[in-house]
N, C-alpha and C positions, 0 to 999 in steps of 0.2 A: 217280438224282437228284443224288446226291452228286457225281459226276462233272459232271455237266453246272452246278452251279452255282460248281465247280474253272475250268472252263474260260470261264463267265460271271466270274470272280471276274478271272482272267489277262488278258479281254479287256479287261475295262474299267482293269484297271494299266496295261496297255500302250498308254492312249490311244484303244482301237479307237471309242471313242463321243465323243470327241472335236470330230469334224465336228459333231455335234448341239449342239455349245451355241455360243452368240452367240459372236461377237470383241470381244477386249477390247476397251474407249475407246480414242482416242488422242487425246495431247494436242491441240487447237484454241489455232491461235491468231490473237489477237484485234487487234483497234484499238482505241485510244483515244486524244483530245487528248496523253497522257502518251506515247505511242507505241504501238508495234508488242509484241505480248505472249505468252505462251504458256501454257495453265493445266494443268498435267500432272495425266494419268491417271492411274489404278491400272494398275502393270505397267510404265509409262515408267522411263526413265532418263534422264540427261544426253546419254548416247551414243546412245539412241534417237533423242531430241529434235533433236539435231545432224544423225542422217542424215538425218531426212526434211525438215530443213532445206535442206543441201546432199547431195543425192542420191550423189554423187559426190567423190573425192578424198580426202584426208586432214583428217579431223572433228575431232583433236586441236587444234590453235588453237579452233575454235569451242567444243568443251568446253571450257576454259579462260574465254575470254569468259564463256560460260554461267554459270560456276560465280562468275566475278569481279561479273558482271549482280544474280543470286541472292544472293552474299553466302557460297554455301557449297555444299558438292557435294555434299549431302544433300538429297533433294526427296521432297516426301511430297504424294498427291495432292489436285487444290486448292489447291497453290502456283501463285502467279503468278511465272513468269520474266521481264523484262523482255527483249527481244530487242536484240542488240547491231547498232548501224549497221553 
């Protein structure tokens, strides 16, 4: 018994049950008269939010934006980013 809940105990450290729960939020984002918007998740980041912006290439300038848009390169979930032209 003892063993077997050793190696239940390992399984579950090493992510083995993992698959079984939801995936995280990701940020959405939105429209309004004010513009084009982004409302971050729990789990996002600035350089998250950047890539699946732009899929592709070097996301550095668009962090920056980001962080210039925001005001600050701290985001906690429930902020709105305003998206840069």
């Amino acid at each position: 018994l003892v063993l077997v809940l050793m190696v239940g105990a390992v399984a579950v450290g090493r992510g083995a049950l993992a698959g079984l729960a939801p995936a995280p939020a990701r940020a959405a984002a939105t429209s309004s008269a004010g513009g084009r918007s982004v409302v971050v998740a729990p789990g996002d980041t600035l350089w998250s939010i950047a890539r699946r912006l732009q899929p592709t290439g070097d996301v550095r300038p668009l962090v920056d934006r980001l962080v210039a848009a925001h005001g600050s390169a701290a985001i906690e979930p429930g902020d709105r980013i305003a998206l840069p032209n």
